[in-house]
N, C-alpha and C positions, 0 to 999 in steps of 0.2 A: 176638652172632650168633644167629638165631634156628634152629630143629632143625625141619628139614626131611625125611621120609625114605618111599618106599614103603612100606606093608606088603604081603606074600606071601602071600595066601593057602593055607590047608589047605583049607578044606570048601567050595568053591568055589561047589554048589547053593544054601547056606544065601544067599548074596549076592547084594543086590538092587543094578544096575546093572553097572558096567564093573570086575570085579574085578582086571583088569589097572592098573588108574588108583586106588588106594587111598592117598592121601594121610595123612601124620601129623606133623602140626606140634608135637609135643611130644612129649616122653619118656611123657606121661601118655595123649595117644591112643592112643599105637603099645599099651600094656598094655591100654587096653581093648579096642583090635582083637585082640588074641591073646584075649580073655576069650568076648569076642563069637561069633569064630569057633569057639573050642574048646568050647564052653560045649554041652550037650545040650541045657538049658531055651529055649536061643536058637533059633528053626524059622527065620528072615530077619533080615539086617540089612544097613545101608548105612551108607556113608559121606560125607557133603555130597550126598547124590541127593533130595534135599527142598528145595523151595525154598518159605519163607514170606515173604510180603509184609508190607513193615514202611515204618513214616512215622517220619523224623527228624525234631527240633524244632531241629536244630542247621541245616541246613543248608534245610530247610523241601522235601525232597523224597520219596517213595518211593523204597525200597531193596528190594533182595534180601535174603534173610535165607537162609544154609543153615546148618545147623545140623549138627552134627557127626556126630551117627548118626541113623538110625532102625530101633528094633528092636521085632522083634512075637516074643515070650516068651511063653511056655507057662505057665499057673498051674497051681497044686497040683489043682485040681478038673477039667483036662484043658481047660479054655477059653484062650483067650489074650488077651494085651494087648499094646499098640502103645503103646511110647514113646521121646519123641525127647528125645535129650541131649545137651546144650552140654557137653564140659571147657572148663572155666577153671581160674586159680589164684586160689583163696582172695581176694586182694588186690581184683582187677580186682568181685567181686562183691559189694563193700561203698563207700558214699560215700566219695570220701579224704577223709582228714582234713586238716580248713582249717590250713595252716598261718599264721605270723605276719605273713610278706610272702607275696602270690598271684607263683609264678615261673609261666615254663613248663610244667616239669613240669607242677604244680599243674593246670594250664587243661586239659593236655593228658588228664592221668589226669581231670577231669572232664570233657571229653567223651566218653570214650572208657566212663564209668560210663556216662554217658545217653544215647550210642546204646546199650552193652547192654543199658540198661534199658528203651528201645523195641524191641529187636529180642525180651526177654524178654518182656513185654507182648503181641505179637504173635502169638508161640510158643504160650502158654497160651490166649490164644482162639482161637488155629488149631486147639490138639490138644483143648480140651473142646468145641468145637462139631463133632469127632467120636469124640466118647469115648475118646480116648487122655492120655496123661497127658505132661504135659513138667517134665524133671528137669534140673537143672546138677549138675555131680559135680567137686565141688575136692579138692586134694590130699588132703584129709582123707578123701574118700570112696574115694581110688583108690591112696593108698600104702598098705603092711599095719602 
């Protein structure tokens, strides 16, 4: 069963869009919206309020793409920067591995690589054709 759950905002100004409607579909977003929010270096941030246009080769149509946050942070030299970040888990952002007979599964976890790796694709020349930066963060980046 997948984990579904609001987050509560504290710092309400720092949030860009409907901070009543803050959605976290994992154990792993819900820590970065507490990071986000509580975080000082953080001056704005959102949640699915970015929509990038993306083309699948699966299904041969334009998609929506939202992307999990968008945050504009404060650098050491008092400038700032804008960037947008996908959680996933580790797993989902590596080609699976061919097994011996192709199941289900198998077919399913490769689709599911290659729209992320269209909607990835998309991401990054959305955010450097305005000089912001786009980052995925797996478990590796967001457990201590």
């Amino acid at each position: 069963m997948a984990y579904k759950t609001r987050y509560k905002i504290k710092n309400e100004s720092k949030y860009i869009g409907d901070s009543s409607n803050i959605i976290c579909r994992s154990l792993w977003e819900r820590r970065v919206c507490r990071y986000l929010d509580e975080n000082d270096n953080i001056e704005k941030w959102g949640s699915e309020e970015l929509i990038i246009p993306y083309y699948s080769s699966i299904d041969r149509k334009n998609h929506k793409y939202f992307p999990d946050f968008i945050v504009k942070k404060k650098k050491n030299n008092g400038s700032t920067k804008t960037v947008v970040i996908e959680v996933k888990p580790k797993k989902q952002t590596i080609p699976p591995a061919k097994p011996k007979r192709k199941t289900k599964n198998y077919i399913n976890e490769c689709i599911t690589f290659t729209i992320n790796e269209a909607k990835w694709k998309a991401a990054h020349k959305f955010c450097k054709e305005r000089g912001w930066n786009f980052i995925i963060l797996t478990e590796d980046d967001i457990l201590p």
